[in-house]
C-alpha positions in Angstrom: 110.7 106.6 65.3 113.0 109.0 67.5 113.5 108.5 70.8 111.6 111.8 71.5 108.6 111.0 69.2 108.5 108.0 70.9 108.5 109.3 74.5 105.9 112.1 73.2 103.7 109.3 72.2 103.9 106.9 75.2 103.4 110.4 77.3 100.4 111.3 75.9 98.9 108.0 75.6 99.5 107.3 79.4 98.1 111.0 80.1 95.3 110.7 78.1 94.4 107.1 80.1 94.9 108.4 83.4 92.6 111.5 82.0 90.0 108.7 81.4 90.6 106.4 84.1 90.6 109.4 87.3 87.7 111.9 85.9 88.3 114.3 88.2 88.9 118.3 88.1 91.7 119.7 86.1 93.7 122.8 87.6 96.9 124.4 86.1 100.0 123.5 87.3 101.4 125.4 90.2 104.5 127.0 89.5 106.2 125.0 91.9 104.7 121.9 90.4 105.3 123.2 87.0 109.0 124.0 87.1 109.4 120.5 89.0 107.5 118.7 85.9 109.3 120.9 83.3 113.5 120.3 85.1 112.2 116.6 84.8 111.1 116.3 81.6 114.5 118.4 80.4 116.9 116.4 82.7 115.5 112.4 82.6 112.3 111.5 79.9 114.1 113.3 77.2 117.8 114.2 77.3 120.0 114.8 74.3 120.0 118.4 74.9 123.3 118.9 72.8 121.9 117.1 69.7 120.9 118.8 66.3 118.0 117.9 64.4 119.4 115.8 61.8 117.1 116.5 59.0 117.3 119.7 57.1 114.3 121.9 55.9 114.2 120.6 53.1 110.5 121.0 51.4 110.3 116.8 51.6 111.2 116.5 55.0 108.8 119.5 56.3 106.2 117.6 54.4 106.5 114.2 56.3 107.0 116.8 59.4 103.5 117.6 58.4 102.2 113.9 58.1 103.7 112.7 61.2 102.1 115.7 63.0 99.2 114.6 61.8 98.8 111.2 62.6 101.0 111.4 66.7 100.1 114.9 67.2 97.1 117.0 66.0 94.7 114.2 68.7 95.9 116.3 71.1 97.4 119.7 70.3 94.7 120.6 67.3 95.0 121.2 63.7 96.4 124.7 64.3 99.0 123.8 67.3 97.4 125.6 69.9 94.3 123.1 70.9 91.3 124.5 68.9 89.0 121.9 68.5 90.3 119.3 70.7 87.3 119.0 73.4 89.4 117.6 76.3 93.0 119.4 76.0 91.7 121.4 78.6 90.8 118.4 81.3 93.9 116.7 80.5 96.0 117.0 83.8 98.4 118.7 83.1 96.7 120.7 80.1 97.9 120.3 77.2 100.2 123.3 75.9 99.9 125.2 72.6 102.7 124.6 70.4 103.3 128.7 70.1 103.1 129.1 73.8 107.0 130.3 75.3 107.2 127.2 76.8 107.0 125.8 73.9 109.0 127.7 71.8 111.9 127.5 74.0 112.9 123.8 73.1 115.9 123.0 71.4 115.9 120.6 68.9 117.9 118.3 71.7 115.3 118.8 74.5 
């Protein structure tokens, strides 16, 4: 597993407890709180920013893509990406972003 699946997936997990574990009122980031969170996660939890992805688009590789997506990601981000149908992604603190959001989108392969 890459490093950044694997941080994605321990992230999540330990979100998703401290979701269960504090039961109280979700908000939305601040933007103070969000651009701290965001320079963070770009700068220590995931690094690498200069790296290429090292698999091509090939039509085998976007179909593991697919089943790895599947099994570490659709929990929380949805079938479709953007969170429809997952009944907490809302109440997770912070909420859990749509893949097609500009947030989003604006990774590089390296961060």
């Amino acid at each position: 597993m890459t490093r950044l699946i694997r941080t994605c997936v321990i992230g999540l997990a330990l979100s998703a407890c401290l979701g269960l574990l504090t039961g109280c009122q979700v908000r939305q980031p601040g933007a103070v709180e969000a651009a701290v969170a965001q320079g963070f996660k770009r700068t220590v939890t995931v690094g690498g920013k200069k790296e290429l992805n090292p698999f091509s688009a090939s039509q085998d590789n976007i179909r593991a893509g697919k089943v790895n997506f599947s099994h570490y990601c659709m929990v929380c981000h949805g079938l479709d990406g953007q969170n429809t149908g997952v009944p907490f992604a809302d109440r997770m603190s912070p909420p859990v972003p749509s893949l097609n959001s500009v947030g989003v989108q604006r990774y590089t392969d390296g961060n």
